[in-house]
N, C-alpha and C positions, 0 to 999 in steps of 0.2 A: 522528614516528619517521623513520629513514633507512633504507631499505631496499636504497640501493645501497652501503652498508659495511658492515666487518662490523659493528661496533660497531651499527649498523642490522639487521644479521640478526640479532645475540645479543639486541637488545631484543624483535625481533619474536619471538623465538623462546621468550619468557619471559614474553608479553604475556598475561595472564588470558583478556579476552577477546576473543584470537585463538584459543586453546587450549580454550575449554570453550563447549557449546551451551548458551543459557540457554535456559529452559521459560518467556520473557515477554519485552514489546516492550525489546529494549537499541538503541540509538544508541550507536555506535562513530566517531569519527572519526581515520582515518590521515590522516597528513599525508605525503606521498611527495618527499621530496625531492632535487633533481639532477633534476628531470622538467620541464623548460622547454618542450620538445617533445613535441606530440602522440606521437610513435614512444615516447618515453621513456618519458613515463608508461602507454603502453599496456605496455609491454613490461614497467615496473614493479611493477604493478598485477596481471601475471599471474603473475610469480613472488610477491606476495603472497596472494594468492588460492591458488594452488596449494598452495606447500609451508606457509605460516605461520597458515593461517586453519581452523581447524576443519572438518569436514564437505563434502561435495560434492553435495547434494541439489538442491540448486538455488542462481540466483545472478540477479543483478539488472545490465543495463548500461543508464544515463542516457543520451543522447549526443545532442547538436544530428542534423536531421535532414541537414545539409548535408556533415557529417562522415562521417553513418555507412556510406555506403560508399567511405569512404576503404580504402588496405592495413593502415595502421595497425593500425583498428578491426574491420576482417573479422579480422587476427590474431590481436586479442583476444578476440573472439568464440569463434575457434575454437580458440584453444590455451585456455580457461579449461574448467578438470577439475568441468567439474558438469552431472548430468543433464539439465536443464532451466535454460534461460538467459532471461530474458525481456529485449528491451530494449524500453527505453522504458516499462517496468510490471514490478508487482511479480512474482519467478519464483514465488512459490508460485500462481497464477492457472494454469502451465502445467498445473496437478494436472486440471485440469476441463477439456482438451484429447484426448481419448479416442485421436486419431490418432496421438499422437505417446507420448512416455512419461516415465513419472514412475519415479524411483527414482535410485539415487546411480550417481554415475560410474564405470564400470569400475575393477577393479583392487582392490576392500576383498577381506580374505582375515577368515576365523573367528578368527586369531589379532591382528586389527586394524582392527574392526569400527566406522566412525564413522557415515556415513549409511546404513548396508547394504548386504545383496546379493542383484539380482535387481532387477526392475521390473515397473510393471503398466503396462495400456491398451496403446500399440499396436496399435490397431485393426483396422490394417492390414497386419499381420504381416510388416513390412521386417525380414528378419536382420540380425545385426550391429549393434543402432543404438546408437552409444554416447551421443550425447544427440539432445534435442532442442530447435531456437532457436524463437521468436516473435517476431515484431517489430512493432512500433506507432507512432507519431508519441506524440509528447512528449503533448500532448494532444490524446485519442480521444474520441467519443461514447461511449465507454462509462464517461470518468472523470464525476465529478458537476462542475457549472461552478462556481466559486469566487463567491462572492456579495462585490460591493462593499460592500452595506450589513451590516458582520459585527455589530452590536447588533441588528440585526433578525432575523439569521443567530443569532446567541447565542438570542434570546426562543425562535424555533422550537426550536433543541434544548434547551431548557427544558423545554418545553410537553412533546413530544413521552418526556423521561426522565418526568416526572411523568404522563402517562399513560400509560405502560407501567406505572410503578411500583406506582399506584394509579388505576385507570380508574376514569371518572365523567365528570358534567356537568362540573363545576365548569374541569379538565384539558382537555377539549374546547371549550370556549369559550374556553380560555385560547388553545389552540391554534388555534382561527379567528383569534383577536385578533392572536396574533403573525403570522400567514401576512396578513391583511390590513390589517392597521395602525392596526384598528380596536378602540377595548374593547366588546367585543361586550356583556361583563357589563352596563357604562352605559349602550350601548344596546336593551340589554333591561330595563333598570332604569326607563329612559326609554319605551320603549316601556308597560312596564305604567301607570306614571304620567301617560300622554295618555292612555291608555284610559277610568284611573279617571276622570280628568278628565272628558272626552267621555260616559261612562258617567252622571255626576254633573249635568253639562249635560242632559241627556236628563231623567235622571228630575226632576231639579226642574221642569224644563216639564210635564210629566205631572204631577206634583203641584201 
């Protein structure tokens, strides 16, 4: 979409879903274009967000760490009309921030109600606060680490749906096997089969 012409504001301004909250995960992709420059697309980016994008409850900003305290992107930061901003992570995480607050951006009235009006937490009883930022490094200790081996990664979330779904031995072994790389099944299969063995050895001598 173009959102520096009009021809770029009457699509944005017609766009489903810029216009409506859905209640499940959507993936949206703008394309901003005339934004060559960091200023541009920031600057871009917030008159989308602002007037064309549904809701102000919270919003999410990506950003190399090298950048982010550029002027640029402290502008974008702070001109974007939404409660709770997280960069570098998802904003809905600000919710479980108790010092800070959750709730939509000043400004919704009764006769135009899209994230509501009012806010909670605020822990710390600052007046005035029209939102609140978080900020993180791209990758934190607290995201999980991306596994190179993703077949081994896939077996564990295998394991791991199937025994929630239906707990038991059977699920649990599966789930040892894929965490260690081992078929644990075989080698309990194997284990009882030396035993017998060895069990068999014994008693024929006794006999």
């Amino acid at each position: 979409m173009i959102n520096t012409t009009e021809a770029g504001r009457q699509a944005a301004s017609q766009e489903y879903a810029f216009r409506n909250e859905p209640f499940c995960p959507v993936y949206t992709v703008a394309r901003l274009q005339h934004t060559e420059t960091l200023e541009a697309f920031c600057q871009t980016a917030t008159t989308l967000c602002n007037d064309y994008v549904f809701g102000s409850l919270s919003g999410s900003v990506t950003v190399k760490q090298e950048l982010q305290s550029t002027e640029a992107v402290q502008k974008l930061i702070a001109d974007l009309k939404y409660g709770a901003i997280g960069v570098n992570f998802w904003g809905g995480i600000c919710y479980t921030f108790a010092e800070g607050k959750w709730g939509a951006y000043p400004g919704e009235s009764l006769a135009n109600v899209e994230s509501g009006i009012g806010f909670i937490n605020n822990l710390l009883g600052i007046a005035g606060m029209q939102k609140c930022v978080w900020t993180s490094p791209i990758i934190s200790m607290a995201q999980p680490k991306l596994e190179k081996n993703l077949k081994k990664q896939g077996k564990i979330l295998r394991a791991v749906n199937k025994l929630i779904i239906a707990p038991g031995l059977k699920p649990v072994f599966e789930l040892g096997s894929a965490i260690i790389g081992i078929d644990l099944s075989m080698l309990s299969a194997m284990g009882v089969a030396t035993l017998a063995v060895i069990g068999g050895y014994f008693f024929s001598r006794r006999s």
